[in-house]
C-alpha positions in Angstrom: -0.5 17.7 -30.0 2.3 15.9 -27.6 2.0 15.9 -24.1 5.0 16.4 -22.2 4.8 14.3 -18.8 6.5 15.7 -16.3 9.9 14.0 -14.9 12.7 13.8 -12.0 16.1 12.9 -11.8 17.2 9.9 -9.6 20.9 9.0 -9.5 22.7 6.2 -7.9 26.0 4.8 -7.2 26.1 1.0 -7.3 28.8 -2.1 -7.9 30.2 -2.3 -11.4 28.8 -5.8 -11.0 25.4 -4.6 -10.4 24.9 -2.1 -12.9 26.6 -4.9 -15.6 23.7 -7.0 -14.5 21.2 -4.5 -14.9 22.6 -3.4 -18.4 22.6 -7.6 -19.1 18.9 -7.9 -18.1 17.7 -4.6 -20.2 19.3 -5.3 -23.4 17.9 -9.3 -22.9 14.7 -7.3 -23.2 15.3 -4.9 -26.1 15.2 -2.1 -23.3 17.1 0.7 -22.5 19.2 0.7 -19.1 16.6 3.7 -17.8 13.6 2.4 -19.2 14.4 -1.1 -17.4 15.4 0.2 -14.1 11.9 2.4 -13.9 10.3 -0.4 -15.0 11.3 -2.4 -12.3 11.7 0.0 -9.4 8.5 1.2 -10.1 6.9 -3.1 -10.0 9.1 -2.8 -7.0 7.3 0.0 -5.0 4.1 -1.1 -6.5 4.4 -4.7 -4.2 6.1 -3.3 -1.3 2.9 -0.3 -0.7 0.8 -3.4 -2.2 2.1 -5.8 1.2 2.3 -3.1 3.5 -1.5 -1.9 3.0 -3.9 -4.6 1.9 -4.5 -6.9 4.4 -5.1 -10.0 3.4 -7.1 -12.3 5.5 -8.1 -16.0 5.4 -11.5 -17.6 3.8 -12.3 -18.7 7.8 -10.8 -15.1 8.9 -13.1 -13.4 6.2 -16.3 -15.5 7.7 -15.0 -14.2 11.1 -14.9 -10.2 9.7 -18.6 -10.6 8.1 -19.8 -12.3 11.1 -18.6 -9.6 13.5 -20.0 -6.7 11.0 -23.4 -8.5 10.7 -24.2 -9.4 14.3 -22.0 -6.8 16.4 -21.7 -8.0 20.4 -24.0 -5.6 22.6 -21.7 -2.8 24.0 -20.4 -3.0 26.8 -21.3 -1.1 29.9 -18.3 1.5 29.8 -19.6 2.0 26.3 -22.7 3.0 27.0 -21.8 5.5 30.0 -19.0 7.0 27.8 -21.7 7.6 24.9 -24.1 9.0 27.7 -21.8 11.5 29.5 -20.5 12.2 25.9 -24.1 13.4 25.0 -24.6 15.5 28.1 -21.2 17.1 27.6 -21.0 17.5 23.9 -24.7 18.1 23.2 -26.8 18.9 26.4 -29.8 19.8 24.7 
């Protein structure tokens, strides 16, 4: 039994130019227009949530992370107060 997945419509108005490039780059690839403008929206969005959300740090700013997370500083003095008066407020038992 087929599966139907679900779909929406997108439509846009671009440049004769563009779209003849588009159409130029999907039949180089044996695709249809659609099928090669998902494709590469979709590897589009894909990089740009990709780049905005995974940071991507350094071997020595790695080191730096672990280091922090495995021997944490001693908090400070406002720290401690804050977590005090938070326990007599929030839980005075």
């Amino acid at each position: 039994m087929e599966r139907h997945t679900p779909t929406a419509r997108l439509e846009a108005r671009l440049p004769r130019e563009v779209h003849a490039l588009l159409k130029r780059a999907a039949d180089l690839q044996g695709r249809s227009l659609t099928d090669f403008v998902v494709a590469a929206a979709s590897e589009a969005a894909r990089k740009t949530i990709e780049d905005m959300e995974i940071l991507r740090l350094a071997a020595a700013d790695q080191r730096l992370v672990a280091e922090a997370l495995l021997t944490p500083p001693e908090p400070a003095p406002a720290l401690v107060r804050a977590f005090a008066r938070h326990g007599r407020t929030v839980d005075p038992e």
